[in-house]
Backbone as ProteinMPNN parsed JSONL, in Angstrom:
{"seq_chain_A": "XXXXXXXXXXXXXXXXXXXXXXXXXXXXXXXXXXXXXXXXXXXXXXXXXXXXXXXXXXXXXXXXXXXXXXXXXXXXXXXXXXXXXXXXXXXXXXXXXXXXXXXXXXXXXXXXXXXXXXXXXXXXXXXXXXXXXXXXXXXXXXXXXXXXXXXXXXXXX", "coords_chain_A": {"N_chain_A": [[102.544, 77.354, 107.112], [104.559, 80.412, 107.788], [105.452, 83.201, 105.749], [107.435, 84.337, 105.914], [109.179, 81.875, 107.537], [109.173, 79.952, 104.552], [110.425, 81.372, 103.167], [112.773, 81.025, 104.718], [113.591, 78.845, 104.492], [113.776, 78.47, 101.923], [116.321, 79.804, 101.122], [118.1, 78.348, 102.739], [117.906, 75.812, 101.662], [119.499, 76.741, 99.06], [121.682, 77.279, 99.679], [122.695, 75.485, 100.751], [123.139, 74.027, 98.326], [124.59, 75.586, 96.846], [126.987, 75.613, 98.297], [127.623, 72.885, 97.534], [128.461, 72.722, 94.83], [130.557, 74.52, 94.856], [132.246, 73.282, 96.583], [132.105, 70.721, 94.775], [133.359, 71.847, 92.344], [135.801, 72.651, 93.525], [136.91, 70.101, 94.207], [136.932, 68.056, 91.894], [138.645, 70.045, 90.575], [141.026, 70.082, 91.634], [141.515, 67.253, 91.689], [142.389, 66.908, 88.919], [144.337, 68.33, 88.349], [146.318, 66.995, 90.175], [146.139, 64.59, 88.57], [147.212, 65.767, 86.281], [149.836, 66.543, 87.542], [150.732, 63.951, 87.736], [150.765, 62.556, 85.505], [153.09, 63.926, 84.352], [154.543, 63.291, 85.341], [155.347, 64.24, 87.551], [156.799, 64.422, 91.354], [154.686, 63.883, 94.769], [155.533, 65.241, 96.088], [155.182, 67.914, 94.903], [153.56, 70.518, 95.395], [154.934, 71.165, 97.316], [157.342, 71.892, 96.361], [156.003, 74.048, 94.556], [154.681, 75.695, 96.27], [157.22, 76.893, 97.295], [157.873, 77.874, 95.448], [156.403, 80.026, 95.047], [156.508, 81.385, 97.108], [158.524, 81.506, 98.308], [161.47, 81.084, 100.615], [160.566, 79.319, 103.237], [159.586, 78.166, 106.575], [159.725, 74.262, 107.498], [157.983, 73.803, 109.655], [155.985, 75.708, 108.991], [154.952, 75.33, 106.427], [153.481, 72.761, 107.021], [151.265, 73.866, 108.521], [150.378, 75.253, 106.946], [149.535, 73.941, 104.575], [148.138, 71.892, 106.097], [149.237, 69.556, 106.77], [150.829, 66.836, 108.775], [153.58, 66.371, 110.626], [155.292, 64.369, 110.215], [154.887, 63.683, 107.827], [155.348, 66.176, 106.496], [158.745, 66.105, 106.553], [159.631, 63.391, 105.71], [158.584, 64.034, 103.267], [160.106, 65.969, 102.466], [162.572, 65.276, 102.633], [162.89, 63.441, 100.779], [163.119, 65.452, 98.229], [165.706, 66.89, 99.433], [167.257, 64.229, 99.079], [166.546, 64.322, 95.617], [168.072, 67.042, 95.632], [166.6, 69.236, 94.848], [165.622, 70.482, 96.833], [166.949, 72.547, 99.727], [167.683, 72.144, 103.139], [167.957, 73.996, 106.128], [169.391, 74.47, 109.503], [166.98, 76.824, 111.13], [168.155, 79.904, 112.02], [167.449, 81.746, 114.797], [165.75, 79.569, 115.84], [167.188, 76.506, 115.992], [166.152, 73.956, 116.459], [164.151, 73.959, 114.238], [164.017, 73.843, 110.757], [164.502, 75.592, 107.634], [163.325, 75.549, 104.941], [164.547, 75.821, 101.329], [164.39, 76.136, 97.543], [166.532, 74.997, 95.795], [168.812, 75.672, 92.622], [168.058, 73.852, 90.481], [165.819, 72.821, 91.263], [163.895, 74.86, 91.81], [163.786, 75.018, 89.141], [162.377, 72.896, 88.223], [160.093, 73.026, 89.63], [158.976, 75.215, 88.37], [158.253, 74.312, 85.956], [156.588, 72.128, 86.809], [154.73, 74.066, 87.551], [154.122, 75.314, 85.071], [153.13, 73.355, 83.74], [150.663, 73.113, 84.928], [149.554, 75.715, 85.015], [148.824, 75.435, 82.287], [146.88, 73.823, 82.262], [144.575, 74.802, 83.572], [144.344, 76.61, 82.307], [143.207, 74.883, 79.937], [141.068, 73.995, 80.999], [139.566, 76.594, 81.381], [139.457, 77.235, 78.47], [137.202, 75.789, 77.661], [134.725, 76.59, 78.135], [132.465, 79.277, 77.084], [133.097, 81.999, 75.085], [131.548, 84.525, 76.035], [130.765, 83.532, 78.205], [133.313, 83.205, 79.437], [134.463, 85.952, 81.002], [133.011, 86.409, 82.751], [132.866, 84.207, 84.985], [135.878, 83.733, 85.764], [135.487, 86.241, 86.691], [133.988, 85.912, 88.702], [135.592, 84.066, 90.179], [137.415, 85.409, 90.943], [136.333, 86.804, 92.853], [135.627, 85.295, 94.476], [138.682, 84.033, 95.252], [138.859, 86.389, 96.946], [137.07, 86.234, 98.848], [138.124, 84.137, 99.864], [140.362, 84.795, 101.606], [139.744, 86.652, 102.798], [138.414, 85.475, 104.645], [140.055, 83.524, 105.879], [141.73, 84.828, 106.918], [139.833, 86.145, 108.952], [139.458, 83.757, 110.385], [142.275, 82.739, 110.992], [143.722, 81.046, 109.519]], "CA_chain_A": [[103.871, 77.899, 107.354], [104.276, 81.602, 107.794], [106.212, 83.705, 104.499], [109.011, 84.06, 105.976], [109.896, 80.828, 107.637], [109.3, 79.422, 103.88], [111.729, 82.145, 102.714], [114.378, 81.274, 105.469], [113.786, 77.428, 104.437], [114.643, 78.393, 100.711], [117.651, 80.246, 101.36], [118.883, 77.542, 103.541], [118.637, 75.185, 100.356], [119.795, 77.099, 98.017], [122.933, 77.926, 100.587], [123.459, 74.184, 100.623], [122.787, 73.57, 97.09], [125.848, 76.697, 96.3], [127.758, 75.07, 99.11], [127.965, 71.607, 96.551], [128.699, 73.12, 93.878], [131.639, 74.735, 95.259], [132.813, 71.797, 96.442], [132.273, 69.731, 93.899], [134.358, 72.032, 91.216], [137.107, 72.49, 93.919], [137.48, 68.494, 94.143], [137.159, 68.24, 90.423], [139.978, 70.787, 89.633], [142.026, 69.441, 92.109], [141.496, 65.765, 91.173], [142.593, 66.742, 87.578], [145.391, 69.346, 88.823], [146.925, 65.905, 90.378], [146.12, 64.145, 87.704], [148.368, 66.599, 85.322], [151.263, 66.322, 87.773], [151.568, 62.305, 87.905], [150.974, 62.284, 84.241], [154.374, 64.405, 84.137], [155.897, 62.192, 86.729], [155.927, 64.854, 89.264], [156.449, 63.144, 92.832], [153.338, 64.009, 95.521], [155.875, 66.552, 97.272], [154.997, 69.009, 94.262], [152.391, 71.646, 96.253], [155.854, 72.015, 98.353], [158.127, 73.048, 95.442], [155.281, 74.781, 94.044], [154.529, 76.472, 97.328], [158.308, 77.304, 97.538], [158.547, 79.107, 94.105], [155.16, 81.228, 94.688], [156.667, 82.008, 98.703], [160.171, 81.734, 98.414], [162.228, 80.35, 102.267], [159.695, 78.993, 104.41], [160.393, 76.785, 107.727], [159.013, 72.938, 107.703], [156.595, 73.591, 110.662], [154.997, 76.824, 107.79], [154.682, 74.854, 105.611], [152.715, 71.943, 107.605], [150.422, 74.435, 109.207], [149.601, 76.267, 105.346], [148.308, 72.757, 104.062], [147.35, 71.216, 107.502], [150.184, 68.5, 106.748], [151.244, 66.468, 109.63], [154.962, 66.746, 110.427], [156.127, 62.879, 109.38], [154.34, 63.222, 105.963], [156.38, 66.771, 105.642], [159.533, 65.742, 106.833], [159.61, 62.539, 105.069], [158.457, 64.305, 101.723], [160.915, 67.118, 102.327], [163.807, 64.224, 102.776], [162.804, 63.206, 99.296], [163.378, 66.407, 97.747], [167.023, 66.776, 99.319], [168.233, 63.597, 98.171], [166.207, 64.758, 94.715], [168.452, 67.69, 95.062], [165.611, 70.456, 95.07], [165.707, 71.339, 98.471], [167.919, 72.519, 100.534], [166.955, 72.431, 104.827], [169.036, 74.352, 107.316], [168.368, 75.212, 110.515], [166.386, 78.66, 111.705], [169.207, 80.39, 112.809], [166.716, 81.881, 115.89], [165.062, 78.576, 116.508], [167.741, 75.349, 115.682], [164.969, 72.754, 115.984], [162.987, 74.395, 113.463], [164.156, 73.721, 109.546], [164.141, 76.574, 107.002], [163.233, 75.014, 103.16], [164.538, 76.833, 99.766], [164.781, 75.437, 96.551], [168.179, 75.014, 94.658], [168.557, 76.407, 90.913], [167.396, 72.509, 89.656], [164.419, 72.662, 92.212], [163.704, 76.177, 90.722], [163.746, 74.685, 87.837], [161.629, 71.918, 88.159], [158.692, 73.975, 90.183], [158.31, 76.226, 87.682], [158.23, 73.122, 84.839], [155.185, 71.977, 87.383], [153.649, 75.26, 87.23], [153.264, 75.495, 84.025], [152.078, 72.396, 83.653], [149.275, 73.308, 86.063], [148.765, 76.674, 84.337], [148.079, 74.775, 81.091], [145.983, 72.86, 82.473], [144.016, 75.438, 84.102], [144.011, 77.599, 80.481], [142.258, 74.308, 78.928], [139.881, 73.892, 81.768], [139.085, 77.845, 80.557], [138.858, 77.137, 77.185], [135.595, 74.743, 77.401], [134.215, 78.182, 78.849], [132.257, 79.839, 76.007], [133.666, 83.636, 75.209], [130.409, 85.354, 76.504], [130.434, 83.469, 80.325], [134.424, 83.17, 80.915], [135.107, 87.36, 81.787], [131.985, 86.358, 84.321], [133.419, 83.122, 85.772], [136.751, 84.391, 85.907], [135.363, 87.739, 87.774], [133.407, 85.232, 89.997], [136.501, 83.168, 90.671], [138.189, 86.604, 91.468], [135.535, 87.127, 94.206], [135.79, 83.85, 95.472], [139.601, 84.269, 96.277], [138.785, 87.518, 98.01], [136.306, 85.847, 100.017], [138.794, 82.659, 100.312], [141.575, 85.235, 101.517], [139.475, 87.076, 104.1], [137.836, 83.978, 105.648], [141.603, 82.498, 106.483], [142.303, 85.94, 107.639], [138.894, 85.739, 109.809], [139.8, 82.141, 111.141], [143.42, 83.188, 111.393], [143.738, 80.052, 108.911]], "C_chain_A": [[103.884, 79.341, 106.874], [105.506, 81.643, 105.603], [107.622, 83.481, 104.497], [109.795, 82.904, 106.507], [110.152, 79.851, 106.249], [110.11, 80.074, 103.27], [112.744, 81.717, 103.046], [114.767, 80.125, 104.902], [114.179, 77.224, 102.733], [115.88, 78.98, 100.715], [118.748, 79.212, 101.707], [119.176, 76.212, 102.587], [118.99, 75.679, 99.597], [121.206, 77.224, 98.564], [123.482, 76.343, 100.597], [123.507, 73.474, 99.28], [124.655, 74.043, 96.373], [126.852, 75.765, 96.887], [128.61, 73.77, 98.179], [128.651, 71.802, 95.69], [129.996, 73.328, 94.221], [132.647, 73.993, 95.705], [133.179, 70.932, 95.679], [133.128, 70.323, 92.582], [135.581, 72.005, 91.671], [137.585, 71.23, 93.507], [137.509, 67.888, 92.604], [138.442, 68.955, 90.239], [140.798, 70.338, 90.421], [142.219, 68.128, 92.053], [142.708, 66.05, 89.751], [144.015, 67.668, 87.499], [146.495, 68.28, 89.574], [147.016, 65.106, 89.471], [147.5, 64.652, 86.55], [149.914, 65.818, 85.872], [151.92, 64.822, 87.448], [151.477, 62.033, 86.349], [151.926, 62.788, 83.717], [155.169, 64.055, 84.875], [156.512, 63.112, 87.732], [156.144, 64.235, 90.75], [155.428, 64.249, 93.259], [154.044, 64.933, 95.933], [155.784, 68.043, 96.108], [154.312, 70.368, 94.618], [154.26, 72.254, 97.329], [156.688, 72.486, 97.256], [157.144, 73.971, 94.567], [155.098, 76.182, 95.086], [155.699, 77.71, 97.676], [158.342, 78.485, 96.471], [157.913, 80.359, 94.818], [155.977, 82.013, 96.112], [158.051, 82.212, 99.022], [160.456, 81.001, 100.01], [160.746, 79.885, 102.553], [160.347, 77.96, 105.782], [159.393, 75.195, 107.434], [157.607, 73.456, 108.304], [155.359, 74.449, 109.801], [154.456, 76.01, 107.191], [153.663, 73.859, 105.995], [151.433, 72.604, 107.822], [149.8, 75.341, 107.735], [148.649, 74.871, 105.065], [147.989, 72.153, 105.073], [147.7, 69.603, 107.347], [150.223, 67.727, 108.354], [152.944, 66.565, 109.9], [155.783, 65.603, 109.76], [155.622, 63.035, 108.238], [155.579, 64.774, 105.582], [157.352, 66.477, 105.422], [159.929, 64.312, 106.36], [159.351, 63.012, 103.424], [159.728, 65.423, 101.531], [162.665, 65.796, 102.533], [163.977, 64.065, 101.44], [163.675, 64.548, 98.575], [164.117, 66.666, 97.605], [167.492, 66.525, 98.908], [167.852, 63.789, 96.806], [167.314, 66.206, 94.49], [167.326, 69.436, 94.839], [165.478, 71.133, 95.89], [166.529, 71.53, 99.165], [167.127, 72.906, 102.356], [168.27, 72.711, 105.219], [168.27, 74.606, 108.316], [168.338, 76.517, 110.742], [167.54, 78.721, 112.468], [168.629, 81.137, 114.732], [166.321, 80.875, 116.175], [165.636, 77.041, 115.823], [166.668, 74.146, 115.291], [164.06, 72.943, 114.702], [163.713, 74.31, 111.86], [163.664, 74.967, 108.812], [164.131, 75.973, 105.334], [163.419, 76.396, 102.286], [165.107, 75.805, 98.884], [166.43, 75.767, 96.22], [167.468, 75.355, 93.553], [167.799, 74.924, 90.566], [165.792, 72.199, 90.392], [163.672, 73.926, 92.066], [162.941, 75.633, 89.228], [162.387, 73.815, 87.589], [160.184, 72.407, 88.573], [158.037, 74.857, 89.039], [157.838, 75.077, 86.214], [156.774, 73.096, 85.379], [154.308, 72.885, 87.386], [153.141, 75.312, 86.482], [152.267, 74.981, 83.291], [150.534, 72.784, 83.77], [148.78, 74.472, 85.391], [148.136, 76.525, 83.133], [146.76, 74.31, 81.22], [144.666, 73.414, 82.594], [143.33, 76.429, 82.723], [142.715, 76.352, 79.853], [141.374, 74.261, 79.651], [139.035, 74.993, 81.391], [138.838, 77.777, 79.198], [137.503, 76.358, 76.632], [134.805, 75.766, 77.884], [133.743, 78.923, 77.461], [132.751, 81.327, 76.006], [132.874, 84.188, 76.147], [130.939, 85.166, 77.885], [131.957, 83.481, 80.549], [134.326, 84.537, 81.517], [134.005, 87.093, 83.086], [132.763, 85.036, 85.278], [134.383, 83.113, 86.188], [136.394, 85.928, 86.947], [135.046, 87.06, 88.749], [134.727, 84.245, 90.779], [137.557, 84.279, 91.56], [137.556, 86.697, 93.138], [135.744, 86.122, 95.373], [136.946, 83.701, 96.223], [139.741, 85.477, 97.064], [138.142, 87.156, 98.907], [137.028, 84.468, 100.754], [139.889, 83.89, 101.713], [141.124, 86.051, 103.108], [138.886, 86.263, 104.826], [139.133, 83.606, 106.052], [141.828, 83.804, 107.246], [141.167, 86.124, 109.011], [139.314, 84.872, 111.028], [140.763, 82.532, 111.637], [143.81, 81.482, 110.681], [144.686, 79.866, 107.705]], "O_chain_A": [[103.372, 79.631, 105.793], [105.939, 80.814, 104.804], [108.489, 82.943, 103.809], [110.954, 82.771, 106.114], [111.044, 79.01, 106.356], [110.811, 79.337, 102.576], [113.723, 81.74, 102.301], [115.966, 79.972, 104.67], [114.706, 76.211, 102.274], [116.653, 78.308, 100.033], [119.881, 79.138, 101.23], [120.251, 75.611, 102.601], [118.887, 74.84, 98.702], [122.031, 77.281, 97.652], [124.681, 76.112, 100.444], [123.936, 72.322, 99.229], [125.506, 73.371, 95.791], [127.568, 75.126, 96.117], [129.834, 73.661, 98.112], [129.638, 71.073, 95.59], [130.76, 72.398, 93.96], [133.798, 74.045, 95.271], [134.271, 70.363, 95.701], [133.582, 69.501, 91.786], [136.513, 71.602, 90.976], [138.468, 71.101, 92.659], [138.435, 67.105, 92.396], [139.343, 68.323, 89.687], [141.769, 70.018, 89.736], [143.333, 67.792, 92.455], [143.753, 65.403, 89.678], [144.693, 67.594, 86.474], [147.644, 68.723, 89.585], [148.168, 64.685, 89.363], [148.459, 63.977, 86.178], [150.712, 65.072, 85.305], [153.059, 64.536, 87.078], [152.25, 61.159, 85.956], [152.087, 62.432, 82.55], [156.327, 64.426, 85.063], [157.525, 63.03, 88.427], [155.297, 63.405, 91.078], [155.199, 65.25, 92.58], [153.321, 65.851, 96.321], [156.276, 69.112, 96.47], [154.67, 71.337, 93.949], [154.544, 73.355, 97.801], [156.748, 73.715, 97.221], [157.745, 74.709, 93.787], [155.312, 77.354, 94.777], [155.498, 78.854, 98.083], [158.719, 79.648, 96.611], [158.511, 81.391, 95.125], [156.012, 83.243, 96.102], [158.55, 82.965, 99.858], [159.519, 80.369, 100.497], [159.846, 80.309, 101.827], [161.349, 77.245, 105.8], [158.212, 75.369, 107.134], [156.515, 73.527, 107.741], [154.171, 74.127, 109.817], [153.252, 75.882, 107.411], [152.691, 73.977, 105.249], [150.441, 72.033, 107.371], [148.755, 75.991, 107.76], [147.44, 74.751, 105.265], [146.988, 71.549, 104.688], [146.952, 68.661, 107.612], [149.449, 68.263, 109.147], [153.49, 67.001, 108.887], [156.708, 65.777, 108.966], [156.11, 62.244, 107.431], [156.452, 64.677, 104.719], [157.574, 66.37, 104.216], [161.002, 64.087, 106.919], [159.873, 62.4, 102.492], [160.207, 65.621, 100.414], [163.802, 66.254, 102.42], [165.002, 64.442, 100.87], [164.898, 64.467, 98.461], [164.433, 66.948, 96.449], [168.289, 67.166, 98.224], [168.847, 63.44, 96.171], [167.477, 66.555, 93.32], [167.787, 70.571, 94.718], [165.227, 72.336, 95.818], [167.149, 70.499, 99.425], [166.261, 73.745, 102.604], [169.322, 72.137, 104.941], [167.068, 74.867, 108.349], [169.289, 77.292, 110.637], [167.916, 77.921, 113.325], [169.367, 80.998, 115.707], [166.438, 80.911, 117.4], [164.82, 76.364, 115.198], [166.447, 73.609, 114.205], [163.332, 72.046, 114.276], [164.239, 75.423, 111.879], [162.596, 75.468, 109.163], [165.16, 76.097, 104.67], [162.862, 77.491, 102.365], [165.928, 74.929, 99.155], [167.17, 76.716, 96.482], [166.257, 75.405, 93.338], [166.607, 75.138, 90.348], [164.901, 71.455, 89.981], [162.483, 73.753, 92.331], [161.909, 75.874, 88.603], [161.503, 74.15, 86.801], [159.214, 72.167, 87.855], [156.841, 75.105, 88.889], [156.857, 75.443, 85.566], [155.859, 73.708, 84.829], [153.118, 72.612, 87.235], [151.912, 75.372, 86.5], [151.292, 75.381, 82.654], [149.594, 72.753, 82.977], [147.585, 74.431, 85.097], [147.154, 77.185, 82.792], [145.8, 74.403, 80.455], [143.698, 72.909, 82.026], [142.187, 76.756, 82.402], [141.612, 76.699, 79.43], [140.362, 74.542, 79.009], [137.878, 74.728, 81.065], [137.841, 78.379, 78.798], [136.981, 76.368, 75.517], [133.706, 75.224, 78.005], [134.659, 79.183, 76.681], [132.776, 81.849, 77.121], [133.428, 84.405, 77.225], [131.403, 86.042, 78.615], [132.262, 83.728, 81.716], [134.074, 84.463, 82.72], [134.197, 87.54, 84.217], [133.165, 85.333, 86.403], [134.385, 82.486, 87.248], [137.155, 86.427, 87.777], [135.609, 87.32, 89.812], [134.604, 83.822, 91.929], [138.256, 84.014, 92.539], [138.15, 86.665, 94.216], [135.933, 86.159, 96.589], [136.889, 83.384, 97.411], [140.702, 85.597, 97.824], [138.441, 87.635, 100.001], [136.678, 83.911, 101.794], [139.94, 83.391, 102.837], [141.782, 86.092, 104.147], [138.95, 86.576, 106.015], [138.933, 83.189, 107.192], [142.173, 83.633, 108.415], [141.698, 86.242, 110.115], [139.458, 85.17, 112.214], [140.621, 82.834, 112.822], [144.218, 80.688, 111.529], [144.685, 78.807, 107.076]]}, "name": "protein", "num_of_chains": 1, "seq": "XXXXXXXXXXXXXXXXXXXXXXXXXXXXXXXXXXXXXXXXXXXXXXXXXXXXXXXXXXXXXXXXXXXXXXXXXXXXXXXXXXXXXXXXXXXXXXXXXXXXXXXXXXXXXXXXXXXXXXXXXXXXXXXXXXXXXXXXXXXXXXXXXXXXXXXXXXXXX"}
């Protein structure tokens, strides 16, 4: 086998090796980032009042098409919320069929409760991080949402 086809054929594991990895800490921190919430008795529609604080209005169908929801799981979790009092839905004044979500002050309230949660959480996950490697893992995590941020922008995602 020539140089370089054994070059291309390490790249190509090492590219699926990175690939795991990446994976496997996403699904980790988000395992344990769910974990947090139900151990504070958040309900499952939390990513939408979370979503709401960080974005402020959005419509239903936004919101579906950001997490790649279906419309009965939003619209059924966004029902919740109402009679919870957190949400308020009207309709798009340009497009009636279409729902516009914003929190109320107590759904305000409560999002940002969940946040912090989650930012705690996220601090202790950093603190098992020895001094020396976090400012690197933290810079690399920086990179990563620049490369998350222009890939969706790529895709149109």
């Amino acid at each position: 086998m020539s140089q370089e086809r054994t070059q291309q054929k390490t790249q190509r594991k090492q590219a699926r090796e990175d690939s795991a990895v990446l994976r496997e800490a996403m699904r980790l921190f988000i395992q344990a980032q769910r974990r947090v919430l139900a151990e504070q008795g958040s309900p499952p529609q939390a990513r939408l009042l979370i979503m709401l604080l960080r974005r402020g209005t959005m419509t239903q169908a936004e919101f579906g098409r950001l997490l790649g929801l279906e419309k009965s799981w939003v619209s059924r979790s966004v029902d919740k919320l109402v009679e919870q009092g957190w949400v308020i839905r009207s309709p798009v004044p340009a497009d009636r069929r279409n729902m516009q979500l914003e929190l109320t002050a107590t759904g305000t309230s409560a999002a940002r409760e969940m946040d912090d949660y989650l930012n705690a959480h996220a601090m202790s996950v950093l603190d098992h991080l020895s001094a020396e490697s976090r400012p690197a893992v933290v810079g690399a995590l920086q990179q990563l949402c620049e490369a998350l941020r222009k890939h969706d922008d790529a895709t149109g995602s």
